[in-house]
C-alpha positions in Angstrom: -66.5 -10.0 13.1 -68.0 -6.5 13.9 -66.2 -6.3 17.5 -63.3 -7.1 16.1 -62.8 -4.6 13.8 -64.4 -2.3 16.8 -61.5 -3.9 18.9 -58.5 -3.3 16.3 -60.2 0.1 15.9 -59.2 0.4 19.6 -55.8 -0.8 19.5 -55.2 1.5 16.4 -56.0 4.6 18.4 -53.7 3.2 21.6 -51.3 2.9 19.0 -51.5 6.0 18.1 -51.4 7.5 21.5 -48.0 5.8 22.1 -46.1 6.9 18.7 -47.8 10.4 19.5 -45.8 10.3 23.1 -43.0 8.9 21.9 -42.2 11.3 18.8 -43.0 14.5 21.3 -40.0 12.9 23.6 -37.9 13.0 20.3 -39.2 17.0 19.7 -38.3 18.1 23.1 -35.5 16.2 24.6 -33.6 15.2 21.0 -33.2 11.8 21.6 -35.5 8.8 20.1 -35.9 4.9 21.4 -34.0 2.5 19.0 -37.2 0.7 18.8 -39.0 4.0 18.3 -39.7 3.2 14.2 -40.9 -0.4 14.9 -43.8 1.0 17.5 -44.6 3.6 14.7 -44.6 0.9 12.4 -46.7 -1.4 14.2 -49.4 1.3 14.7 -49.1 1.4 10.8 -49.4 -2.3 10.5 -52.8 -2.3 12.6 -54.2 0.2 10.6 -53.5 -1.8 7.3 -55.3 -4.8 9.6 -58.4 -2.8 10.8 -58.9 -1.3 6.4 -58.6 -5.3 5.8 -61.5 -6.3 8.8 -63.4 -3.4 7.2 -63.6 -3.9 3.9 -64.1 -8.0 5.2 -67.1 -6.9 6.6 -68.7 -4.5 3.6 -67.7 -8.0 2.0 -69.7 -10.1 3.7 -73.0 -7.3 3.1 -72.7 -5.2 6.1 -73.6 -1.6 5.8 -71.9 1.6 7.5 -72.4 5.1 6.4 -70.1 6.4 3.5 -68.6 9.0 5.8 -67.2 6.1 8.1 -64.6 4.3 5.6 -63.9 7.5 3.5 -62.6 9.4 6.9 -60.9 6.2 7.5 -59.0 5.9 4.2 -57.8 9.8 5.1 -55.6 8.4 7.6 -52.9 7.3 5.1 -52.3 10.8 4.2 -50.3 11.8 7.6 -49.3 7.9 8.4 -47.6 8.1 4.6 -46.6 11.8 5.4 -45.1 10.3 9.1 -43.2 7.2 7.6 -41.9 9.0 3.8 -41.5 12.5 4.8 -41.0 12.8 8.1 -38.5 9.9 8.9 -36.1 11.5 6.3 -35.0 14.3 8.2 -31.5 14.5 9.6 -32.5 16.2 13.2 -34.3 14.1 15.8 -35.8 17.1 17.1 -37.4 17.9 13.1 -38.2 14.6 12.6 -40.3 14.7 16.2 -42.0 17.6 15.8 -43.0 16.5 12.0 -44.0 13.5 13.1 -46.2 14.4 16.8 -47.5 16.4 13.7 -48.6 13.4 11.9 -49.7 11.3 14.4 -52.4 13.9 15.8 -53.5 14.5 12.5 -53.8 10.6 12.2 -55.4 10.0 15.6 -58.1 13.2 14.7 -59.0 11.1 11.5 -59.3 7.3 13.0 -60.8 8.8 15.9 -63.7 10.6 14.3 -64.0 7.4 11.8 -64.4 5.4 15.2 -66.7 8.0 16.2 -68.8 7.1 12.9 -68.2 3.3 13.5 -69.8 3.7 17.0 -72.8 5.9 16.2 -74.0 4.2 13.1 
């Protein structure tokens, strides 16, 4: 169960990586994907997957360091920030930039929690 939380961890910051690319299109060019939302969505839905695996596995008696799931539970902060703030504004362009925003905050966060994950 441990490599696949490691694996989802994976796909989470890929995820990332993609929305990231696709929301600085949006800031510089002014145009978005009509399936833009879903992708960003989908990262969102595989980070609600890997918090699942994780607290599954302190379930089951495994042991990580504090740090690892408390920098891991920051990441809702710029996901919620991404999908309720962000997403409301009426320019692409704003809603890019607020967004690329977001998502490297996010990917700073799940990547330094993967970091913990990895070195524990």
């Amino acid at each position: 169960m441990t490599s696949i939380h490691m694996i989802v961890g994976t796909l989470v910051i890929v995820g990332y990586v993609v929305v990231l690319a696709l929301n600085i299109r949006s800031a510089t060019t002014g145009r978005e994907f009509s399936w833009q939302k879903m992708v960003s969505f989908g990262a969102a839905t595989v980070l609600i997957l890997q918090y699942m695996l994780g607290f599954s596995l302190l379930g089951e008696g495994k042991s990580i360091t504090s740090w690892h799931y408390l920098i891991a539970l920051c990441a809702i902060i710029p996901v919620g920030f991404e999908h309720g703030y962000a997403s409301q504004r009426a320019s692409i362009v704003e809603r890019g930039k607020l967004a690329a925003m977001a998502n490297v905050f996010t990917l700073v966060i799940v990547i330094v929690a993967y970091m913990f994950g990895e070195l524990r």
